[in-house]
C-alpha positions as CSV (number, residue, x, y, z in Angstrom):
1,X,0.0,0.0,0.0
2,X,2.5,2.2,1.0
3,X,4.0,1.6,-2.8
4,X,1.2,2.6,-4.3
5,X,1.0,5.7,-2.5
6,X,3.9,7.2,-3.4
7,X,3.6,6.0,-7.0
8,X,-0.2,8.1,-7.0
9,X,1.8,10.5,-5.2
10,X,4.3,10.7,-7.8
11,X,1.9,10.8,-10.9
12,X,0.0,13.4,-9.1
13,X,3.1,15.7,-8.9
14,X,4.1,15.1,-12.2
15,X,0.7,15.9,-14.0
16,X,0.7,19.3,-11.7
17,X,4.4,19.7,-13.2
18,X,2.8,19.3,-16.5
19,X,0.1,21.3,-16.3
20,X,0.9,24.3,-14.3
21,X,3.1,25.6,-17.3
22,X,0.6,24.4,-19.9
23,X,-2.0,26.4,-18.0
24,X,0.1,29.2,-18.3
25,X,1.2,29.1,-21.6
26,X,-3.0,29.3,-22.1
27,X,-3.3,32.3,-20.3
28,X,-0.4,34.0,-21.9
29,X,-1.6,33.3,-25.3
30,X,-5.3,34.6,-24.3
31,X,-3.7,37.6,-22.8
32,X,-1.6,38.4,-26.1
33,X,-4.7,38.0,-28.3
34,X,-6.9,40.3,-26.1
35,X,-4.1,43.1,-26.4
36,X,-3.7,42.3,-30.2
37,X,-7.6,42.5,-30.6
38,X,-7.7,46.2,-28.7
39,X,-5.2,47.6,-31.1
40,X,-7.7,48.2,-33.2
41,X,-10.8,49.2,-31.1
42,X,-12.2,52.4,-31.5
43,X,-11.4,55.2,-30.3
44,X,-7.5,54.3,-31.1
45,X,-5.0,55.1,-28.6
46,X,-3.0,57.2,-31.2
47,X,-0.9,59.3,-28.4
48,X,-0.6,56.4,-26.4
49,X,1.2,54.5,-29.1
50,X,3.2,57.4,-29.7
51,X,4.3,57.7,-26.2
52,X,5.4,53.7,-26.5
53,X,7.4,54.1,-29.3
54,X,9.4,57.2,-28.3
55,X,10.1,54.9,-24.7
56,X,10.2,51.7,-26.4
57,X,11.9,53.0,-29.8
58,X,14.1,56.3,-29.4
59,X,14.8,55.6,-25.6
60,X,16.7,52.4,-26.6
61,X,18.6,54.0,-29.9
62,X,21.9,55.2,-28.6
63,X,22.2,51.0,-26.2
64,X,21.8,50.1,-29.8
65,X,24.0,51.6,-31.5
66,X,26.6,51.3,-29.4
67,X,25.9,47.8,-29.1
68,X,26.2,47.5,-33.1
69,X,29.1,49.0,-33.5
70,X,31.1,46.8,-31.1
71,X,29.4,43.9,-32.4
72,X,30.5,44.9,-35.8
73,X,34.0,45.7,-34.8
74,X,34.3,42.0,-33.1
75,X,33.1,40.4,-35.8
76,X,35.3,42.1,-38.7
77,X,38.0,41.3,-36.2
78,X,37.4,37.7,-35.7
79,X,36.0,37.1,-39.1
80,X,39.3,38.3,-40.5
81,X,41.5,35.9,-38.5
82,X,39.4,33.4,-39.3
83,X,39.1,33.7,-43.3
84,X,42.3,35.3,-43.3
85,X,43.5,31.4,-42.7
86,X,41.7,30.2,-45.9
87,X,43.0,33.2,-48.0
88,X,39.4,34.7,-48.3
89,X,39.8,37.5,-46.4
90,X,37.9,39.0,-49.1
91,X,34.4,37.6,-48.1
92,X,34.5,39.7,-44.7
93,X,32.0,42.0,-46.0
94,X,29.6,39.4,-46.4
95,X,30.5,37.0,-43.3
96,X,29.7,40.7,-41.1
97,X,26.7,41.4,-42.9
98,X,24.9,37.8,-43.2
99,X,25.2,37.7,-39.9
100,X,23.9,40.8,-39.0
101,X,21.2,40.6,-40.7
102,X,19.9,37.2,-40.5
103,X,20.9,36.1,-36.6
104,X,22.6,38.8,-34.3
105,X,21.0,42.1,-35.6
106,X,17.4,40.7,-34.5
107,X,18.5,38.6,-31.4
108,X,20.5,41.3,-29.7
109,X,18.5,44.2,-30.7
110,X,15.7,42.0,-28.6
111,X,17.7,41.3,-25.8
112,X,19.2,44.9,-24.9
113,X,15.4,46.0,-25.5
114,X,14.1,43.6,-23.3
115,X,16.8,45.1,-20.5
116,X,15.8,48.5,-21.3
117,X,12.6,48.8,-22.1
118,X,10.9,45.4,-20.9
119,X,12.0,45.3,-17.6
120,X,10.7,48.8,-17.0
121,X,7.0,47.5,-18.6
122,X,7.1,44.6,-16.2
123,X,7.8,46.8,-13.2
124,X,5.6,50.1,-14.0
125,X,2.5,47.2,-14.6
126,X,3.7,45.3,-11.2
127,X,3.6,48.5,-9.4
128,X,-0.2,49.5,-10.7
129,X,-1.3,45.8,-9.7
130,X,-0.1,45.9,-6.1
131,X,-0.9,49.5,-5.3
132,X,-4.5,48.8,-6.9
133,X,-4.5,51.3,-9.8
134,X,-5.2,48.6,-12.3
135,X,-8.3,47.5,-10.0
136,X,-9.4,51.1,-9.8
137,X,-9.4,51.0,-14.1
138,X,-11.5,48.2,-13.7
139,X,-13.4,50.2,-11.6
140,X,-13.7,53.2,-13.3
141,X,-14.8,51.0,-16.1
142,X,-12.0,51.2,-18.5
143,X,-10.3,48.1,-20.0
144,X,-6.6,47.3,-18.7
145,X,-5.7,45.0,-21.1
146,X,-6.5,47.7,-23.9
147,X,-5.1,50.9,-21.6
148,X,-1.8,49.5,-20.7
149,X,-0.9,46.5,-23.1
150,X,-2.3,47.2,-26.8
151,X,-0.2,50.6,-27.1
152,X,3.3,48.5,-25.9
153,X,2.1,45.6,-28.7
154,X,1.5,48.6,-31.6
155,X,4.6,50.2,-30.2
156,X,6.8,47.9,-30.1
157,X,5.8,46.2,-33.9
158,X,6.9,49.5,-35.0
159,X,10.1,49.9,-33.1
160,X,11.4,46.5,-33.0
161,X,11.9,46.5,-37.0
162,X,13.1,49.7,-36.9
163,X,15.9,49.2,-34.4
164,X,17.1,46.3,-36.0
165,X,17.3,47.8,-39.0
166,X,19.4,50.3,-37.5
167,X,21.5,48.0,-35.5
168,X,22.3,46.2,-38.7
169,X,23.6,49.0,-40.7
170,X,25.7,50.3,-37.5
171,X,27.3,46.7,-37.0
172,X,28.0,46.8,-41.0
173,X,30.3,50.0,-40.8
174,X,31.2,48.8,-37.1
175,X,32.8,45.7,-39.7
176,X,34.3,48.1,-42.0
177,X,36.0,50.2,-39.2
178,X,37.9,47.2,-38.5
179,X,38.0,45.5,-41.3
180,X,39.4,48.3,-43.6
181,X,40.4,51.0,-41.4
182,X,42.6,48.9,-39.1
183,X,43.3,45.9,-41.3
184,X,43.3,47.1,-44.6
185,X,40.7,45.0,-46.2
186,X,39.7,47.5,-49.6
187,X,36.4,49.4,-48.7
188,X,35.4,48.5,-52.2
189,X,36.0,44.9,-51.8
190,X,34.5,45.0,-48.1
191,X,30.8,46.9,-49.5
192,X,30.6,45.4,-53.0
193,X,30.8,41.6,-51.3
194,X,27.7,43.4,-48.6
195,X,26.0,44.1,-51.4
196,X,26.5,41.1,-53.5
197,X,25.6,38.6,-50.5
198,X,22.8,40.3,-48.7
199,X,19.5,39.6,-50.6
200,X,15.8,40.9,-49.9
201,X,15.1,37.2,-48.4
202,X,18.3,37.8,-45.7
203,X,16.3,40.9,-45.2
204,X,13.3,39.8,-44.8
205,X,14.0,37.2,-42.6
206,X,15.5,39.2,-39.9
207,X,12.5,41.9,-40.2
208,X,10.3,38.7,-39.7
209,X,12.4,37.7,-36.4
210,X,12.2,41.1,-35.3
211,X,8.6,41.2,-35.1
212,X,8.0,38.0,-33.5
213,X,10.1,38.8,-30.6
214,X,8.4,42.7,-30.5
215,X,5.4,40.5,-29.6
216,X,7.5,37.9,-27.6
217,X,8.9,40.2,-25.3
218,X,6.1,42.7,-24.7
219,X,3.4,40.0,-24.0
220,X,5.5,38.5,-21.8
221,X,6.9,41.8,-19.9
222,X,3.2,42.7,-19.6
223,X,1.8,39.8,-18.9
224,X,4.3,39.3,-15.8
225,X,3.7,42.6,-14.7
226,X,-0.1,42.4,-14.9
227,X,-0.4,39.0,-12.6
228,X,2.5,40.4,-10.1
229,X,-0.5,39.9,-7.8
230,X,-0.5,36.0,-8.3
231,X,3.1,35.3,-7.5
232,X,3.1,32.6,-5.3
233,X,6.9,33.5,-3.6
234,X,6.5,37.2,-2.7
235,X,4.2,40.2,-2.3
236,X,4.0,43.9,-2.5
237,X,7.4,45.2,-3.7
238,X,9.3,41.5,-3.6
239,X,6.7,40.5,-5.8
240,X,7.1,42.8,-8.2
241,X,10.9,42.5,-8.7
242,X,10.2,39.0,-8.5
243,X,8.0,39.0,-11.7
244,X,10.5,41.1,-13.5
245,X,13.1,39.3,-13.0
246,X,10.9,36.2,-14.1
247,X,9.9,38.6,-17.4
248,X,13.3,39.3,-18.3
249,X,15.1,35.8,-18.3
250,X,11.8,34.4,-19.8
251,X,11.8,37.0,-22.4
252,X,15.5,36.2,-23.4
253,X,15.2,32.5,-23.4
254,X,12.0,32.5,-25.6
255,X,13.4,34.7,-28.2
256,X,16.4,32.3,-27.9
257,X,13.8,29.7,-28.8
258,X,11.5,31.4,-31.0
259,X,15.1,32.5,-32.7
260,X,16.0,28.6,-33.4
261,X,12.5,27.8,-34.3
262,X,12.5,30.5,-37.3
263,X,15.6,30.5,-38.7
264,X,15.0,26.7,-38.9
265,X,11.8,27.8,-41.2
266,X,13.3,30.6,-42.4
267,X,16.1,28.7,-44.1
């Protein structure tokens, strides 16, 4: 008997395992379409979404750009050590820009958004939960979801393209600093091979990636944020770093994911 008790015991826990994250994953997905649905109600939130982009968007241009440029400079540094081994030290222009474009320029322009801009969604939303504002929306008869969440989901479709777009053509000079500047690669050579390799489906492909993790990362950050009131491991102010913490490491491992998953598609 006793046996048989800890083998229920153990099923038990493991179908809770199971479905605690499944559960969650439901809720998360009702959540993002509820936010994605309100974009479009009417009236539309025009200064709202304007206000998002210029925090979401301009805030987070000059973490990008310095990130690009570095990440530019060490890849035109180690690309050339490596291909400089093969004799095709030629190629560096395209080995920077490839990558750019169709891995690193969307991926890290998500993940220094995320620390910028997503843990601040997670933590303003937190704050409203615990010290009741949200409830008081409720109250006051105005919809949460669409007052707090649809203008960060417009926003950030907008901004999320348009940063990496930026990042990409920063961490292509960033290449070309090193590369021809410091190790005298031609600059014709270097931007005739970025243009030869770089097609509109490399292009495309990273303006795709950027928009899934715009919605990635803000339905998560929200999300956390809004159900700071349901952590199970802290309340009040522990619970709201708590949850973005949680919204920042979940945000970065499912665009790691979402990255594999696409490219995978994409190729």
């Amino acid at each position: 008997m006793a046996i048989l008790s800890t083998v229920k015991l153990s099923v038990c826990v493991l179908g809770q395992m199971t479905m605690s994250p499944v559960q969650r994953l439901g809720k998360m997905t009702v959540f993002f379409f509820w936010g994605l649905i309100h974009i479009f109600s009417l009236p539309l939130q025009i200064y709202k979404i304007v206000e998002q982009i210029f925090f979401i968007g301009m805030k987070s241009v000059f973490v990008i750009c310095l990130t690009a440029a570095f990440t530019g400079m060490v890849l035109g540094l180690q690309g050339y050590y490596t291909l400089v081994k093969f004799g095709s030290e030629g190629m560096l222009g395209a080995a920077v820009a490839l990558s750019l474009v169709r891995e690193m320029g969307p991926v890290l322009t998500a993940i220094m958004v995320i620390g910028r801009a997503g843990s601040a969604m997670a933590a303003e939303i937190g704050i409203m939960r615990i010290s009741e504002q949200i409830d008081a929306l409720e109250t006051m008869d105005i919809n949460p979801v669409r007052y707090l969440v649809s203008p960060r989901i417009a926003a950030a479709l907008i901004s999320f393209p348009l940063l990496t777009a930026l990042f990409d053509v920063i961490g292509i000079f960033g290449g070309y600093i090193t590369g021809s500047l410091l190790l005298g690669i031609n600059p014709g050579v270097y931007f005739a091979r970025v243009e030869s390799s770089v097609v509109m489906k490399d292009i495309s492909g990273g303006f795709s990636k950027s928009i899934v993790f715009a919605l990635v990362v803000v339905t998560v950050c929200c999300f956390k944020g809004y159900f700071t009131h349901l952590q199970t491991d802290g309340f009040g102010s522990k619970g709201v770093s708590l949850s973005t913490t949680s919204a920042v490491v979940l945000s970065c491992v499912l665009v790691l994911i979402a990255d594999y998953v696409l490219t995978s598609i994409l190729l």
